[in-house]
C-alpha positions as CSV (number, residue, x, y, z in Angstrom):
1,X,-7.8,5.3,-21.1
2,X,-7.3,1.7,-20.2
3,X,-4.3,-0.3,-21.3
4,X,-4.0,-4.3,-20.6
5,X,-0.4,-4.4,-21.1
6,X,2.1,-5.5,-18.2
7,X,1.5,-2.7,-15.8
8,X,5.5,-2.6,-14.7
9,X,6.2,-1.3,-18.3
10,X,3.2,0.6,-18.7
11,X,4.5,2.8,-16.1
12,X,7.7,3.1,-16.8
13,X,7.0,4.0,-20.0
14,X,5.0,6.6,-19.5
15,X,6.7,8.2,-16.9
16,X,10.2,8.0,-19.1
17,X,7.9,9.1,-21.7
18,X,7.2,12.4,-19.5
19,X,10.9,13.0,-19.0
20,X,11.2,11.3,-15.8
21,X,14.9,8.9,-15.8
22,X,12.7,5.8,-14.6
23,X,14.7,3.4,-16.7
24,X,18.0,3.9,-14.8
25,X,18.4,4.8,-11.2
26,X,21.9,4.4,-10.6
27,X,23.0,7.8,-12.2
28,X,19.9,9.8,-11.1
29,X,21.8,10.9,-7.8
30,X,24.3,11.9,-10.0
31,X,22.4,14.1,-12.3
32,X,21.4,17.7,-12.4
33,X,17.8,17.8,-13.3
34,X,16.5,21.2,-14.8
35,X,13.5,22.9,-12.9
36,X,12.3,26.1,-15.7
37,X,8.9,26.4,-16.7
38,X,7.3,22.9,-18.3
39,X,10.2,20.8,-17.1
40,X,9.2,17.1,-15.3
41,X,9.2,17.8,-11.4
42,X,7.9,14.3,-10.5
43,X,5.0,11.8,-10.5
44,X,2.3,10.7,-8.5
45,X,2.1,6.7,-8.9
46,X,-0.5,4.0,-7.6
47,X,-0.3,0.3,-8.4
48,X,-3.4,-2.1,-7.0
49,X,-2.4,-4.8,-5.2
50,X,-4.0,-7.2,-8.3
51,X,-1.7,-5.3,-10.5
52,X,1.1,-6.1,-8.2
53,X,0.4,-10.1,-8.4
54,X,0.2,-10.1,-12.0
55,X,3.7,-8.4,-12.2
56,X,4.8,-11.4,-10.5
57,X,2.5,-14.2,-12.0
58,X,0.5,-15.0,-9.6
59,X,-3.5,-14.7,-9.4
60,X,-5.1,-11.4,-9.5
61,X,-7.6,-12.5,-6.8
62,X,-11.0,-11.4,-6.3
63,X,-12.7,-8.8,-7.8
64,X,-12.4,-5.5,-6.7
65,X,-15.3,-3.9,-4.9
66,X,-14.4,-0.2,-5.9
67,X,-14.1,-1.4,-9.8
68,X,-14.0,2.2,-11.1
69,X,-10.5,2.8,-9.9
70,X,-8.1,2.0,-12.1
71,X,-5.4,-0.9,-11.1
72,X,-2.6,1.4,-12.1
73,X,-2.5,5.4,-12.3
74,X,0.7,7.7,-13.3
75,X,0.2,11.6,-12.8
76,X,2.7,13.5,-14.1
77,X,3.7,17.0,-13.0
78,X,5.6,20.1,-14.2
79,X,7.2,23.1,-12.8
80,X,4.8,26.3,-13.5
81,X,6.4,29.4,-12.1
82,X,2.8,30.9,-12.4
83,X,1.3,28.7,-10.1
84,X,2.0,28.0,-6.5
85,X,0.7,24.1,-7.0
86,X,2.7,21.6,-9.7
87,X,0.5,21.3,-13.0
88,X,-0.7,18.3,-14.7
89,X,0.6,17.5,-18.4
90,X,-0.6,14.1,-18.7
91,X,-2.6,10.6,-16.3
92,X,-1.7,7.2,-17.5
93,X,-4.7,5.0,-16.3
94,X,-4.4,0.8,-17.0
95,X,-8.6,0.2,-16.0
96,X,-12.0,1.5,-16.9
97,X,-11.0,4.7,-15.6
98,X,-8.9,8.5,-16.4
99,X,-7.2,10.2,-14.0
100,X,-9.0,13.8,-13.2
101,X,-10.9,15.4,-10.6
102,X,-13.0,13.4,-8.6
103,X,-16.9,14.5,-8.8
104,X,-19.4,12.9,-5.6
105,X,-22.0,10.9,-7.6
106,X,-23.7,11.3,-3.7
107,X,-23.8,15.3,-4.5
108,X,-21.3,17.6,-2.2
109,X,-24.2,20.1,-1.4
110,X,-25.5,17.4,1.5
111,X,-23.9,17.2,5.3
112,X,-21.2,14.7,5.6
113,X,-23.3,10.7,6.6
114,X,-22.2,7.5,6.8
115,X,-24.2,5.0,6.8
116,X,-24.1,1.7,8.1
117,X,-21.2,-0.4,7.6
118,X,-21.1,-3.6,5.6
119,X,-18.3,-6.3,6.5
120,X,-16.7,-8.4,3.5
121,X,-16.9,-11.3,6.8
122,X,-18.4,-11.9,9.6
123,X,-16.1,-12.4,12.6
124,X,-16.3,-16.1,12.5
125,X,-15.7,-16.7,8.7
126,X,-13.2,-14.5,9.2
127,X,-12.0,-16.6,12.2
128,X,-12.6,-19.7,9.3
129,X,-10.1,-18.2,7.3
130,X,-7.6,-17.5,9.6
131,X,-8.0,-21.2,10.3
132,X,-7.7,-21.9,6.7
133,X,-4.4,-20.6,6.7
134,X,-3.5,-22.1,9.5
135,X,-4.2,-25.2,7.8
136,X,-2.2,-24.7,4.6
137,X,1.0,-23.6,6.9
138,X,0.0,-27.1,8.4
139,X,0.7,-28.5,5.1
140,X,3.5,-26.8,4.0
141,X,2.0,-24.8,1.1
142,X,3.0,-21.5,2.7
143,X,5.3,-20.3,5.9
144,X,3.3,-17.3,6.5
145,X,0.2,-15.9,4.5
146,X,-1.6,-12.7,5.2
147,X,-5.7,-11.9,5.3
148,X,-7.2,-9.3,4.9
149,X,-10.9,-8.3,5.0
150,X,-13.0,-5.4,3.4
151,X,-16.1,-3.3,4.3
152,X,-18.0,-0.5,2.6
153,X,-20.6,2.0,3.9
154,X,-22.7,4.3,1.5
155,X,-22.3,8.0,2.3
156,X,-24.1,11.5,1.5
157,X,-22.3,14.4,1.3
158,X,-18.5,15.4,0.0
159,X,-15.9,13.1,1.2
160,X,-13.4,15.3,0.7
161,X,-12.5,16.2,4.5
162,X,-13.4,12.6,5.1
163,X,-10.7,11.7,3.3
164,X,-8.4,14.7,4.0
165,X,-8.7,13.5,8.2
166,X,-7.4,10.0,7.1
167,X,-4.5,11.1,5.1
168,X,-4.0,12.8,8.3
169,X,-4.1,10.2,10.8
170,X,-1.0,10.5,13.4
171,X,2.0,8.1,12.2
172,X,1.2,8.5,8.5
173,X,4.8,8.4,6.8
174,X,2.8,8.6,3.4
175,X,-0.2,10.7,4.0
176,X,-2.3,11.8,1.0
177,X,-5.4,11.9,-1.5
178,X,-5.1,10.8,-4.8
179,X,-8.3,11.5,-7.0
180,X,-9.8,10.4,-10.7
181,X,-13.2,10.9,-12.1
182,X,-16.1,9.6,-9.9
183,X,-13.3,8.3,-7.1
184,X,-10.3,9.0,-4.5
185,X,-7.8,7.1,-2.7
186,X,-6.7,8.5,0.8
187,X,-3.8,6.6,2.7
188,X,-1.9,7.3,6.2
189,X,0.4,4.2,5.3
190,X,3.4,4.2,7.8
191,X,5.5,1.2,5.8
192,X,7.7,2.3,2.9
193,X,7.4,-0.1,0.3
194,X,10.3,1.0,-1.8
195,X,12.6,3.6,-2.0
196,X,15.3,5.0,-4.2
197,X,17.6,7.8,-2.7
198,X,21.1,8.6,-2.8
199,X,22.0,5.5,-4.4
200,X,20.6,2.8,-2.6
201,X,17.3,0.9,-2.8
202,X,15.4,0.5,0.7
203,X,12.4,-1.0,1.8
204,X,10.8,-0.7,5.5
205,X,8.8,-3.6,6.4
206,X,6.3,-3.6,9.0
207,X,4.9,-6.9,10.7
208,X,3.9,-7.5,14.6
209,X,1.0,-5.0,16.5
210,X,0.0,-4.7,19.7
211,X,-1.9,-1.3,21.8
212,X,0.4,1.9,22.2
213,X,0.7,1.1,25.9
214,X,3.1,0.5,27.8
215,X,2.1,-2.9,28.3
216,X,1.6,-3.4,25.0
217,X,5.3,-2.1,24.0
218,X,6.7,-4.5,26.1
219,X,4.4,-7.7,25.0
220,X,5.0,-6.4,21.1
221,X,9.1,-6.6,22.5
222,X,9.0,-9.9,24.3
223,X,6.7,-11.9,22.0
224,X,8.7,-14.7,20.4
225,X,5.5,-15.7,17.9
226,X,5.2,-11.7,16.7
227,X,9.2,-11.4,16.0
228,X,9.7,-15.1,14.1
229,X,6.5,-13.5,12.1
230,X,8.6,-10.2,11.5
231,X,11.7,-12.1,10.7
232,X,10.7,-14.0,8.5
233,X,9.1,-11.1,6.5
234,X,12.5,-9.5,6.1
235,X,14.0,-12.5,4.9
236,X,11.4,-12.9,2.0
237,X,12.1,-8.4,1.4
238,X,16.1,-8.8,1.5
239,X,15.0,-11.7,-1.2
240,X,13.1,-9.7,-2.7
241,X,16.2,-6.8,-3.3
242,X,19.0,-9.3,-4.2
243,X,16.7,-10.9,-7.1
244,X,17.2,-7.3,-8.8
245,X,20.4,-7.6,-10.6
246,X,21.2,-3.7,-10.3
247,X,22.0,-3.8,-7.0
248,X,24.8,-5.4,-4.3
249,X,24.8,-6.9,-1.0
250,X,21.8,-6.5,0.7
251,X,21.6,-5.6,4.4
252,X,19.2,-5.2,7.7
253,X,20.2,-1.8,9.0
254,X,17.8,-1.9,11.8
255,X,15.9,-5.1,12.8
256,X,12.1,-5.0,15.2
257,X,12.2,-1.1,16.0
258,X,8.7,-0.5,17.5
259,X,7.0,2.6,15.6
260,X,3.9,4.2,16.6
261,X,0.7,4.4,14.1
262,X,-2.4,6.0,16.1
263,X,-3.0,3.9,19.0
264,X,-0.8,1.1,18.0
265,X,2.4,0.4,18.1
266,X,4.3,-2.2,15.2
267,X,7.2,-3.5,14.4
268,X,9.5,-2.1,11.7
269,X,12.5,-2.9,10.1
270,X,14.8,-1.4,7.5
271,X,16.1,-3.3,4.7
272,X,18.7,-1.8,1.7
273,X,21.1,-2.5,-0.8
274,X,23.2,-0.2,-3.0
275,X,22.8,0.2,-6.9
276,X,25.9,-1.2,-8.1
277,X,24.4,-1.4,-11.8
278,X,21.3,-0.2,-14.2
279,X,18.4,-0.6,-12.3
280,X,14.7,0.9,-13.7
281,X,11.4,1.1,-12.1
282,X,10.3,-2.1,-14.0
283,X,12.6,-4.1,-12.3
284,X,11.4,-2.6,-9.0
285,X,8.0,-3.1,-9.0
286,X,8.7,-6.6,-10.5
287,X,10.5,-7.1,-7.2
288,X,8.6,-5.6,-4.8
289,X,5.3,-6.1,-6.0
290,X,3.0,-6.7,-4.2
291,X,4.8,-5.9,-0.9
292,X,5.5,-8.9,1.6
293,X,4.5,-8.2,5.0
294,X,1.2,-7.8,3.2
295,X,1.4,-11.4,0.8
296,X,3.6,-14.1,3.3
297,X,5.7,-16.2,2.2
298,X,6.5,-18.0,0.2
299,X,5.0,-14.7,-1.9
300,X,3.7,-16.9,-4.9
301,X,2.1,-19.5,-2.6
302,X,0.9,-16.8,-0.4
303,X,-1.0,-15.2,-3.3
304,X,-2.8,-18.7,-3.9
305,X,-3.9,-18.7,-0.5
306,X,-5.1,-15.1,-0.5
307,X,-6.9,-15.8,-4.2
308,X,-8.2,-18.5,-2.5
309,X,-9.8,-17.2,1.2
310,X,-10.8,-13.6,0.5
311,X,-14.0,-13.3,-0.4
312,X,-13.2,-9.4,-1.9
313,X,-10.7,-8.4,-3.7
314,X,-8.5,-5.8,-1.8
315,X,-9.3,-3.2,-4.7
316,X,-6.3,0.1,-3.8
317,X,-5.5,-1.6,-0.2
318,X,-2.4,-3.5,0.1
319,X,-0.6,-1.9,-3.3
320,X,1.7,0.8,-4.1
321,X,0.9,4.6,-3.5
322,X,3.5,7.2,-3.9
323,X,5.9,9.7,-5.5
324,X,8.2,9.0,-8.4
325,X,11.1,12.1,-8.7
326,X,13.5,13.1,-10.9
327,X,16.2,11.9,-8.3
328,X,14.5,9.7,-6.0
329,X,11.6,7.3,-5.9
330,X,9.6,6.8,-2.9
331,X,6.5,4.4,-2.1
332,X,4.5,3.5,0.4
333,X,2.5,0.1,1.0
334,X,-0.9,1.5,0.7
335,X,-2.2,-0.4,3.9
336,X,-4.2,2.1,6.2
337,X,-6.0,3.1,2.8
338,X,-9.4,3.8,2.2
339,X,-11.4,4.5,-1.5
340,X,-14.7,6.5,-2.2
341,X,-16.6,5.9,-5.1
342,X,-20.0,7.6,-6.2
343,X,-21.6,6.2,-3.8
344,X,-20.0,4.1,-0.9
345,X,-16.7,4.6,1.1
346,X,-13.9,1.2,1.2
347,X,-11.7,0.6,3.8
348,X,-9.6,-2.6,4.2
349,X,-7.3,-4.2,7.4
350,X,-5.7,-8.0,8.1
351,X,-2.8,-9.5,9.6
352,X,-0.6,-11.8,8.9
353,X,-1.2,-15.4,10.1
354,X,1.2,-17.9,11.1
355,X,1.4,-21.6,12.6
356,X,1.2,-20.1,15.8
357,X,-1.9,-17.2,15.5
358,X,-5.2,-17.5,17.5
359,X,-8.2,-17.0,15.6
360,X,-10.0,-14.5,17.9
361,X,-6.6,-12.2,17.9
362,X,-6.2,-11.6,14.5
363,X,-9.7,-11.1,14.1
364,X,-9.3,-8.3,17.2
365,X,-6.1,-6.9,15.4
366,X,-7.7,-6.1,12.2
367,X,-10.7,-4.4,13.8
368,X,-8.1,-2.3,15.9
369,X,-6.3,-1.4,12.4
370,X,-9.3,-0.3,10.9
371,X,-11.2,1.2,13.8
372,X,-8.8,5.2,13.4
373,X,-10.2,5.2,9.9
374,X,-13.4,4.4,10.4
375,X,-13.3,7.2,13.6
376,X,-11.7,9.1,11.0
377,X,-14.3,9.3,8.0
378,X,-17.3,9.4,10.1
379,X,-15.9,12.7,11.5
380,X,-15.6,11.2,15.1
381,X,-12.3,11.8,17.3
382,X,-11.1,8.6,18.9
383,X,-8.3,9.3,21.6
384,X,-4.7,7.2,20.6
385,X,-3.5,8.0,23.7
């Protein structure tokens, strides 16, 4: 079922709808939530990266290559004392799309083949567009703005353990399938996008990679350009929290901690604020939507830019893939994410780009973001030592 209606509310709707106390967080800690037979246990909840700029006015860039997945999908879940597995009562879907089980178009009986890969770029116009930013930061229209490329590959088989090695991938703090009819999302996302847990709102931004090597921890620590990048991405997330009117002072609890994801290592920080006041899941995808160490800044100008330079649209990369609870919410930034269709597999990878980025790097440091999953749906072992 598709619905064309603003995708915060649809959501929330439907999940309140379902039992689920979306539209206030600030008493959910508080409350008691039963757990018999048929009562709401949670949610399963995926917003596009498109559906996240809309929430926030700005352009829903290009197309989607994977257009069968819908730009927003709520699964609902109940406790079932017969069952050892959560069963679902209901799938909101805003797109062309139902939630269900995902059936290969490509037929599972075959072996598991990948076939060659198809880049949304070539390294130079990819290059180009990193220039392109570059360019516009010259200007002033944006601070910060963040590319990202796509490529696809057609496939045989099931892509079931495909997808199951990805969700997998060392590092993953949200690691998981989600799948509809005739299409799957897998993600081993390491940034939280947004959280809601024992009364405060929280948001993890990640911005600055370099090899998971020594050498590389200590050039990721001593680079000036990779932590003015990083800093200015949690300036535009603790702007992001304060705009919500639910909540009080906003605060950095842990600034440029280096985390490891496969054989990389990246900068994270951690970013929160206390609910002081009624605060619903509306309001918090409105805010955090899409996520900003995966926009730039300026986020509305960043959007333009991004509308403007990618030739694909980032389809399920760069959104919102997660779980909403009955006394917690908790989301990651679906970057490490890829999609299957019927008939090809998506996978997507950038960087962000600032006044001071060299071309041939952050053409090098997307390839090194999307080389595990690529290792990881052909079936192939690359070592992240």
């Amino acid at each position: 079922m598709g619905d064309p209606g603003d995708p915060a509310e649809l959501v929330s709707a439907f999940l309140s709808g379902n039992g689920l106390p979306v539209r206030e967080f600030g008493r959910t800690a508080s409350q008691i939530h039963p757990t018999g037979a048929g009562t709401p246990c949670g949610a399963a909840l995926y917003v596009s990266a498109s559906a996240g700029s809309v929430m926030v006015g700005g352009p829903p860039g290009a197309p989607s290559p994977v257009p069968g997945i819908p730009d927003v999908v709520a699964v609902a879940y109940v406790h079932d004392p017969t069952e050892s597995s959560r069963s679902v009562v209901e799938a909101c879907a805003m797109g062309p799309d139902d939630s269900g089980g995902f059936e290969s178009g490509a037929g599972g009986a075959r072996p598991w083949r990948v076939g060659p890969w198809r880049d949304s770029w070539s390294r130079a116009e990819h290059a180009a567009a990193v220039a392109a930013a570059r360019a516009a930061i010259g200007r002033g229209d944006v601070y910060q703005v963040n590319i990202v490329g796509h490529a696809s590959a057609p496939y045989t088989g099931d892509p079931g353990p495909a997808l199951t090695r990805v969700a997998g991938l060392p590092g993953a703090r949200y690691g998981g399938v989600l799948t509809g009819r005739g299409w799957a999302i897998a993600t081993a996302s390491p940034e939280t996008l947004v959280e809601v847990r024992g009364g405060r709102v929280i948001t993890r931004p990640i911005k600055g990679t370099r090899p998971a090597t020594a050498a590389g921890r200590r050039e990721l620590l001593g680079s000036a350009k990779e932590r003015a990048e990083h800093v200015m991405i949690v300036d535009l997330q603790r702007n992001d929290l304060a705009r919500l009117g639910g909540v009080g002072p906003v605060r950095v609890d842990e600034l440029f901690a280096v985390r490891r994801w496969c054989g990389l290592w990246q900068a994270e920080s951690v970013v929160s604020a206390p609910i002081e006041r009624p605060l619903g899941l509306a309001e918090l995808l409105r805010a955090v939507c899409p996520g900003g160490s995966v926009t730039g800044a300026p986020k509305l100008a960043a959007l333009s830019e991004i509308a403007r330079l990618e030739p694909v649209g980032r389809g399920v990369s760069m959104g919102a893939l997660g779980w909403v609870g009955t006394d917690h919410v908790d989301l990651g930034l679906s970057i490490r994410t890829a999609a299957v269709d019927g008939e090809r597999v998506h996978l997507w990878a950038g960087g962000g780009i600032t006044w001071d980025s060299d071309e041939t790097a952050e053409v090098d440091e997307a390839a090194a973001k999307a080389a595990p999953m690529r290792a990881a749906i052909e079936g192939s072992a690359p070592a992240f030592a």
